[in-house]
N, C-alpha and C positions, 0 to 999 in steps of 0.2 A: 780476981787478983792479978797474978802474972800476964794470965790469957787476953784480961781487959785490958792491959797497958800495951802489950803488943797489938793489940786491935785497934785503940787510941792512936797510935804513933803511926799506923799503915794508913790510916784513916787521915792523921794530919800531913803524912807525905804524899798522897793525894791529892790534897785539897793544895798543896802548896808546890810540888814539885810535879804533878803530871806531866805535865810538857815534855821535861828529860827521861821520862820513859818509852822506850823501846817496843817494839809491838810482840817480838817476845817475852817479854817482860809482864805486858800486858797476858797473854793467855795465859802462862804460868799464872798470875795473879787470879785470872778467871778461875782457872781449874782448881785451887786452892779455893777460892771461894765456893764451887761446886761441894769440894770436897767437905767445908765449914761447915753447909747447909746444911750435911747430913745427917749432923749432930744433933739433935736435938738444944742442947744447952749453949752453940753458939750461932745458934740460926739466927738468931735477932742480929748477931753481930755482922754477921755474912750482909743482911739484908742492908743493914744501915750503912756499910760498904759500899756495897753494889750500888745503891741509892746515890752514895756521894762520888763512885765514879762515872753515871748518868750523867748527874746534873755536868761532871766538869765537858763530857761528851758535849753536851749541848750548849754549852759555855763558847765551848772551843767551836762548835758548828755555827752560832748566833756571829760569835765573831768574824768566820769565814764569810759570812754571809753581809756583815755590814764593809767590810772590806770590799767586796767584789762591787758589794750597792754606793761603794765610796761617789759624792756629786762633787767636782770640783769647781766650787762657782768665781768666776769674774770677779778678780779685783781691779775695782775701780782707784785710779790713783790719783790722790789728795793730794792738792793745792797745800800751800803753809798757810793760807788763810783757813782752809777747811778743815785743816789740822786742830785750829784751838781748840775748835766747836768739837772734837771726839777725844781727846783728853783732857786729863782730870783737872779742875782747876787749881786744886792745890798744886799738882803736879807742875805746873806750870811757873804756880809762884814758889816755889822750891825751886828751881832751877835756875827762873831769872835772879833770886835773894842768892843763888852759888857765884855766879856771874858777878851780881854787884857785890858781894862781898870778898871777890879775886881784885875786882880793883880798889874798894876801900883799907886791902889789908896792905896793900902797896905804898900807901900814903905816908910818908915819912912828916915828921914832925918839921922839919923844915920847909919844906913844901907848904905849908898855914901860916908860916912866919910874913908879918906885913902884907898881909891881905894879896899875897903874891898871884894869886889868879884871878883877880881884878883888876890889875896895873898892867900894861900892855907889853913894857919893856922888862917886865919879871916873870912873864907867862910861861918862859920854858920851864923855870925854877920850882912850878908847880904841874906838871901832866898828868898826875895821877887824880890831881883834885879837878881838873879841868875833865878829864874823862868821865868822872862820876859826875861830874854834872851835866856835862853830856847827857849821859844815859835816864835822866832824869826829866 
């Protein structure tokens, strides 16, 4: 009842908060579980304890250990040509479809009036339609 849910909850601040404990914090907790063991009727609980704060020992050791093993390899730096070739193609055309559509949304209805970016002496009258073709 009571004893199970205090064991539960010591048991999920373990699993979740180890880190922010203390090293006397840590024995007190040992010697309490010493103490657990004694009992018959919470020994299981002690054990299952003890077991979950192993594992985070070893957690925390594995981690020290790939830290220290950290390899930091050579970055080779990409050309914009070699750049396409390692991102995603959509990603690609998503960004140039942002691109083209900053300047299609620029286009004002005047600007299409009498085929204005066709005609050599109207051509400023249209730069937004003359750019998207550009880019085309």
């Amino acid at each position: 009842p009571i004893q199970l849910r205090c064991c539960n909850c010591l048991k999920y601040l373990i699993e979740t908060q180890n880190e922010d404990f203390s090293d006397t914090f840590n024995q007190q907790l040992e010697d309490f579980l010493i103490e657990l063991q004694k009992n018959s009727a919470y020994a299981k609980f002690a054990t299952i304890i003890k077991t979950t704060i192993q594992k985070k020992k070893d957690e925390q050791q594995t981690t020290k250990t790939e830290i220290v093993n950290l390899t930091i390899e050579e970055k080779i730096p990409l050309s914009p040509c070699k750049l396409l070739f390692v991102m995603n193609e959509e990603e690609i055309a998503r960004q140039l479809t942002l691109v083209d559509f900053r300047i299609y949304r620029a286009i004002r209805p005047v600007e299409l009036l009498n085929q204005a970016w066709s005609k050599a002496k109207y051509k400023y009258r249209a730069k937004n339609v003359l750019a998207l073709v550009a880019r085309s």
